[in-house]
N, C-alpha and C positions, 0 to 999 in steps of 0.2 A: 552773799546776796541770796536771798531765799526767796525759791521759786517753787510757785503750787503747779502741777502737772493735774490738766482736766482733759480728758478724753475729748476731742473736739464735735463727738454726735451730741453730745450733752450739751452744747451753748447753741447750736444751730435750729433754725427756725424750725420748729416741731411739723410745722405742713410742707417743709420746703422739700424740692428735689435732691437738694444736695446731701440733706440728713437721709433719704431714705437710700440715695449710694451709698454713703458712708458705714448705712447699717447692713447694706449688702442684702438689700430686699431682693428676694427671688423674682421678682415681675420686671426689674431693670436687667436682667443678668441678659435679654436679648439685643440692648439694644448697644449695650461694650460690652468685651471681652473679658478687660482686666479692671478687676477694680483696686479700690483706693485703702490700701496696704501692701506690708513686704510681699506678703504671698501674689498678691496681684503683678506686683512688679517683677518676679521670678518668674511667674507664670506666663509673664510678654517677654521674658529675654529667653524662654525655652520654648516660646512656640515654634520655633526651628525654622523662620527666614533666616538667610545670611546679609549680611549686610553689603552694600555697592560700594567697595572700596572704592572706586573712583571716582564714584560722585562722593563721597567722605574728603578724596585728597582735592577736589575743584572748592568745594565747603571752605576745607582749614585753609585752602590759599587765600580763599577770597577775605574769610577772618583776619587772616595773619597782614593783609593788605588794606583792609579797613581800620587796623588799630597803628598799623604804620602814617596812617594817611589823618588819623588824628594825635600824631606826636607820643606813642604808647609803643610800648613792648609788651605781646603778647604773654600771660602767663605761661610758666612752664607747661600748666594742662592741656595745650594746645597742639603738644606732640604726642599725647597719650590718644585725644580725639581723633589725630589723623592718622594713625595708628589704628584706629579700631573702636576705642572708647566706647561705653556705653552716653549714650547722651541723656542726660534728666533736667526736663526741658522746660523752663517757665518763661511766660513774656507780659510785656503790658506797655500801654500807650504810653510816650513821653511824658515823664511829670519835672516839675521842679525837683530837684535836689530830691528827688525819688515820690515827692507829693505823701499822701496820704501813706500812713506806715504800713499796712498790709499790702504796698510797693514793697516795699523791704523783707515783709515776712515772707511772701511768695518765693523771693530767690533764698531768704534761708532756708525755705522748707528745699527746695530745689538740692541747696548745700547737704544739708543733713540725708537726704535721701541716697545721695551720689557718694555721701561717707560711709552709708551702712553698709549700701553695697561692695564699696572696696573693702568692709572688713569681714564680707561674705567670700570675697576672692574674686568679684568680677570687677575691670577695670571699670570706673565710671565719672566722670565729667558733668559737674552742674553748669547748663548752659539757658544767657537771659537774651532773648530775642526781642529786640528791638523793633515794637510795632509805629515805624516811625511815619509810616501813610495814613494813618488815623487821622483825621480833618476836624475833630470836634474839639476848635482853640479852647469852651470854655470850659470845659471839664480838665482841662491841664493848665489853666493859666493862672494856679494860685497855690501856693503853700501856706498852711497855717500851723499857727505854733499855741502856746500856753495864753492865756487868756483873752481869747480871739481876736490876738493879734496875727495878722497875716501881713505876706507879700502877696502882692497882684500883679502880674505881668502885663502891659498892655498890647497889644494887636500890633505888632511892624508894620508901620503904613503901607509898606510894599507886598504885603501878604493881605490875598482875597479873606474872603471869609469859608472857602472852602479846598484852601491849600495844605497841602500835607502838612504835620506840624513838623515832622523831624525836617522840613528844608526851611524854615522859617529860620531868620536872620535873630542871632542871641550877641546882642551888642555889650562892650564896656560897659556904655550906661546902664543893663542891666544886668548885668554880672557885678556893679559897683553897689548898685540898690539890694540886691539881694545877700550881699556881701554886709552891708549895715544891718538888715533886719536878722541875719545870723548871729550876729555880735549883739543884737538885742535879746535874742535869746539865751544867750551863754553860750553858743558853737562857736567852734572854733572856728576860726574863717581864715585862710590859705590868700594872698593879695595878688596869687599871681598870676593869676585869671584874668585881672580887672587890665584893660590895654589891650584884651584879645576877640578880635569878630569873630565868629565862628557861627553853625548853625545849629540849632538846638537839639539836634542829631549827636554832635559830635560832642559836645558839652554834656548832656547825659549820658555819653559813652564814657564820659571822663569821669562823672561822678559813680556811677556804678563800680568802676575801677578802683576809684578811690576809694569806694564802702566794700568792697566784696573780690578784689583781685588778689586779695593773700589767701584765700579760699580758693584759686584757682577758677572763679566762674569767668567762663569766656560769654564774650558779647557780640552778639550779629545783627546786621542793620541789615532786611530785606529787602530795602527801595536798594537794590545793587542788579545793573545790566549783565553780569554773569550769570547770579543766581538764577533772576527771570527767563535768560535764556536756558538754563536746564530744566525750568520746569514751565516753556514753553506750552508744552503739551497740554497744560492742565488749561492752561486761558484760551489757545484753539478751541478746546472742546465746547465749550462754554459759549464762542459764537456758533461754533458747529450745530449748534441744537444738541449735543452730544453731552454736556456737562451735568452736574451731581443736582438738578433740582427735581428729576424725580424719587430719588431719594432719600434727598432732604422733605421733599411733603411726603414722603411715603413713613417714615419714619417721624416725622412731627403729627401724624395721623394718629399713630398708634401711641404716641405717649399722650396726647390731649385724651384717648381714647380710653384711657389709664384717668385720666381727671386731673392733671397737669399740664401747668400755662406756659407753652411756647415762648423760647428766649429770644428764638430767632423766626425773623417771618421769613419763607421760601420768594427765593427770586430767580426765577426766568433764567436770567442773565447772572454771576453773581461776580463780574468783573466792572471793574472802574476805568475810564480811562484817567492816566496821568499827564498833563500837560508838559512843557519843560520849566515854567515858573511853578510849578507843582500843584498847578488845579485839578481839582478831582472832579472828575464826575462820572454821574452813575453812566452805563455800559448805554441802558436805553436812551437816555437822555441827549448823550453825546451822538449816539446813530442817527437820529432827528435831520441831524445838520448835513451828514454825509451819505455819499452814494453807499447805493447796500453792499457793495462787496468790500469798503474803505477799510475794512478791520484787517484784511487779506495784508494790506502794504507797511502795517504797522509794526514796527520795532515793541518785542517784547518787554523794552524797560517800558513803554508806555502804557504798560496795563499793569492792575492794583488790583490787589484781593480785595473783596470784602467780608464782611466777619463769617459767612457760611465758607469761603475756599481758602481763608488765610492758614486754618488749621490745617489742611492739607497740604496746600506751598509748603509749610513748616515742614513736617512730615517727611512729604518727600526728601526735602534736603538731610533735614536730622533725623530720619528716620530711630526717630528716640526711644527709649526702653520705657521712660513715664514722661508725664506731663503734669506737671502739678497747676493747678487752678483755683480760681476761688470760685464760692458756691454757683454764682450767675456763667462762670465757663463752663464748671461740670455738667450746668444745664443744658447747654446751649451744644456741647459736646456729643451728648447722646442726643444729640439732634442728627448727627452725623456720621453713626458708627456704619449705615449702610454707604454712605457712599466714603468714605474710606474704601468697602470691598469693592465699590464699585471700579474705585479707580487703579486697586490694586494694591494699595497701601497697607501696611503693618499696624496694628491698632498699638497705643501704647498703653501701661496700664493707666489711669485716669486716677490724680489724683488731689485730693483736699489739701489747699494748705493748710500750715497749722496758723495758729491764732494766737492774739495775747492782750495783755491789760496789762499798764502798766501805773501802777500808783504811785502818789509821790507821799513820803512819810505822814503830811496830814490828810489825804486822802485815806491813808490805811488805819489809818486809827477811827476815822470819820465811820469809814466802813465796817471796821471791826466793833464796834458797836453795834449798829444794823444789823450783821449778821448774812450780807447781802455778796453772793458774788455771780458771774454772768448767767450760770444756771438758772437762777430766777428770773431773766429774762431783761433786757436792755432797758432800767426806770430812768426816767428823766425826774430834776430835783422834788417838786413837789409828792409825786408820786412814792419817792424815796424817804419823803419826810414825812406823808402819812405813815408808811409801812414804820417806821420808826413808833409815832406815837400807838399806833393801835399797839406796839410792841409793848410799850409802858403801860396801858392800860390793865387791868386784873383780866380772869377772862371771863367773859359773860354768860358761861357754861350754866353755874349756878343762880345768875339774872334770871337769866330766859325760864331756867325750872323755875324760877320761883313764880314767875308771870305767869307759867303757864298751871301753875297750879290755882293761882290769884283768878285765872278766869276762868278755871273750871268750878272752882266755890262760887262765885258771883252767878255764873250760869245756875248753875243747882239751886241755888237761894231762891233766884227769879223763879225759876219754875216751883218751887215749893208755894211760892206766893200766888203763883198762877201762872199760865202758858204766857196769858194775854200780855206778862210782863219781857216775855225774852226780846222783843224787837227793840227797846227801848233801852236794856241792860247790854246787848251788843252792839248797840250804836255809840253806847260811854265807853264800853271797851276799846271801838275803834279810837275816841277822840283820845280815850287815854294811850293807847300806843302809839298816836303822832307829840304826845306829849313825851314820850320816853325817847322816843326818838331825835328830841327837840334837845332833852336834857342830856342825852349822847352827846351830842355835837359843842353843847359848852363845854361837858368834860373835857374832848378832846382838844376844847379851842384851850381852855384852861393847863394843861400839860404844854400844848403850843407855846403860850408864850413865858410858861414858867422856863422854858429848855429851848425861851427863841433863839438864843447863839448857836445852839449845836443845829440846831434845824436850820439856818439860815447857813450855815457854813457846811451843810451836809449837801444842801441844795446846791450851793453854790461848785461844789466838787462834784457833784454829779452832772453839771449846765456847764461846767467851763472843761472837765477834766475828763470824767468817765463817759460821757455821752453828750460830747459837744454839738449846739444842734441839734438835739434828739438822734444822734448817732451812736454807733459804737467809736469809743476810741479810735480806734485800728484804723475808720474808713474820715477819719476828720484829722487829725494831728500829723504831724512828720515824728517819725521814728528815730529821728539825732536830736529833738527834741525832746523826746520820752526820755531816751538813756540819759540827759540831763542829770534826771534826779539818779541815776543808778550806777551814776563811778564814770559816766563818758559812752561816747558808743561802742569803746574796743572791752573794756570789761562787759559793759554788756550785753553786747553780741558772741561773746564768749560764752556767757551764762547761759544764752539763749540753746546755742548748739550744744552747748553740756546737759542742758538739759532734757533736750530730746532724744538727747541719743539712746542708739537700741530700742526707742519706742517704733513700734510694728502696725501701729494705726496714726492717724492724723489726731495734734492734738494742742487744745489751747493753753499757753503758759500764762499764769496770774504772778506779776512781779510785786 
């Protein structure tokens, strides 16, 4: 299987935040500690904290109990982590059968990171945190596959519209539905799911297991009344008047101040309460209702991070060595390297995951003609199919001399015959350059439709395959769907990790 290695600063947004970590810009270096490579991540396991073995051994219980309690044995990693392990720590909101594929890259960058280091000689554990109190149903209620065909999940009647989605009811009936549209894809589909209620918690505990547990990645669900009890402290603070929001706008100050756009907005409060049917709401919203001290009598499983303190809940517990991310976390991350100190927390290093494209044989051929790969920036079809024809075109190097030699004679001539004539000889000029310009455009209609099949099938690969939706691949298709065309997902998530390995920066692979 042949796999291109692109350094992953080269395909990231040229204005974005995330490339100018990646490139290790000296004006971010205050706002994290470690950045995003090996040296970064060495440089977070030698800052010299030690690690809270016992809050590590209340961790692996509560793991080793949550994968009991969804019908699972614990990888063998699990004894390494309670142990000591270093942790290299990826997470992200419940998806379908992993959703969008850079679901799946995140935890193999997470893999591959947690391998280098064990070939450096420190123990390390790639661990995928289950953001299962996220409440935003619509951003997880759909997988899609190869020719925009999707599964759509619909709303469990019994679920608000603002319930956490990891407690939300994952019935037969759609564990059966989603079961047929895998088999419409060509994945392989397992039957023995179908018969079982479960919550959508526990059921993407299972599929992550099933894509990434012979890698040893361990899996933790945070909606747990242990966990929140140990890092009680963090959500007191927070009604205390005490918690990380001046911080957070102190340090969203100075990066806006720098000329970049805030991922996260500062909030007051930045606790949720959780109901027992799993209603969220925000910290302010729910005080409205209750006497001012009501927060005082509340049981810690009933409060919920929100995206400014969840990175810190993690933290505390995993006290991880990295964290790997994609571009919109790394932003939203040095949002918050001050209050990290504030609350006393270990930074980890900060890092990119890698990225990837995955072609299937006639898309590669489509494109190997083009000439076109992410570098050039994410074309949607048409776009794809000019850059083609201007390709075929000659180049208008010697046009343009010639023209422009054509109107410096015509000018000179004019004025030989008199001044009075140059308003009149430049006004033809102009009409004749909307005519060249005119005759441009049949050219290139005329290449169009001499080469309409490759053009029409170039477009159609680049609208259905490479940038479905005006997307990148990565953030539109499922990733057991891409390895389709590449030998199945076990070949190639093997290629995957073979292929990064010993790479020292974050980086995108082109299948």
């Amino acid at each position: 299987m042949k796999v291109t290695r692109i350094p992953q600063v080269e395909v990231l947004g040229r204005d974005s935040l995330a490339r100018a970590w990646v490139s290790k810009e000296k004006s971010l270096e205050s706002f994290w500690p470690f950045g995003s490579s090996m040296e970064g991540v060495v440089s977070s396991i030698n800052q010299g904290h030690s690690l809270n073995i016992d809050r590590r051994k209340s961790v692996s219980e509560v793991i080793r109990k949550q994968y009991l309690q969804a019908g699972l044995s614990p990888p063998d990693s699990l004894t390494a982590f309670e142990q000591g392990a270093h942790s290299v720590t990826t997470g992200h909101q419940l998806q379908l059968m992993g959703g969008p594929a850079y679901f799946h890259y995140k935890i193999l960058s997470s893999i591959r990171w947690a391998k280098q280091l064990q070939a450096k000689g420190h123990a390390a554990v790639p661990v995928f945190w289950m953001a299962s109190e996220d409440h935003d149903f619509v951003e997880i209620s759909a997988v899609h596959g190869a020719s925009a065909e999707s599964f759509v999940w619909n709303r469990p009647a019994s679920a608000s519209p603002h319930c956490a989605v990891g407690r939300m009811p994952w019935t037969a009936d759609d564990e059966r539905g989603l079961h047929d549209w895998m088999l419409s894809q060509g994945i392989d589909s397992s039957e023995e799911a179908i018969g079982v209620d479960e919550t959508l918690a526990t059921r993407v505990r299972r599929w992550v297991h099933d894509f990434f547990g012979d890698e040893g990645v361990l899996i933790l669900d945070g909606d747990d009344p242990t966990l929140k009890g140990l890092a009680n402290h963090l959500f007191v603070a927070e009604w205390a008047g005490e918690g990380i929001a001046p911080s957070v706008v102190s340090a969203t100050s100075a990066l806006e101040a720098q000329g970049w756009k805030a991922q996260l907005k500062p909030q007051v409060n930045n606790v949720f309460h959780l109901s027992n049917s799993g209603e969220r709401t925000r910290a302010d919203r729910w005080a409205t209702n209750q006497p001012t001290d009501a927060w005082r009598s509340i049981s810690p499983v009933e409060w919920s991070p929100n995206a400014s303190l969840r990175p810190l809940y993690q933290e505390f517990l995993l006290e991880s060595a990295a964290v790997v991310g994609g571009p919109g976390e790394v932003a939203y991350w040095l949002q918050l390297g001050e209050a990290f100190q504030f609350h006393g927390l270990n930074h980890p290093a900060l890092l990119m995951r890698d990225g990837g494209l995955v072609l299937s044989d006639t898309a590669s051929e489509l494109v190997g003609k083009l000439g076109w790969d992410p570098r050039k920036g994410w074309w949607r079809g048409p776009e794809a199919s000019a850059a083609w024809v201007s390709s075929q075109l000659a180049s208008e190097s010697s046009l343009q001399s010639a023209w422009k030699d054509w109107e410096s004679a015509l000018q000179a001539y004019a004025t030989g015959v008199g001044r009075e004539s140059l308003p009149a000889t430049k006004g033809t000029l102009v009409q004749m350059e909307k005519e060249l310009l005119a005759l441009k455009k049949k050219w290139r209609k005329q290449v169009r439709l001499r080469h309409a099949g490759y053009c029409q099938a170039l477009e159609e690969s680049f609208d259905k395959w490479i940038t479905p939706n005006g997307l990148p691949q990565e953030r539109q298709l499922n990733a057991l769907v891409l390895a389709q065309c590449k030998g199945g997902w076990s070949d190639w998530k093997r290629a995957w990790l073979e292929s990064v390995a010993g790479a020292e920066e974050p980086q995108f692979l082109l299948f």
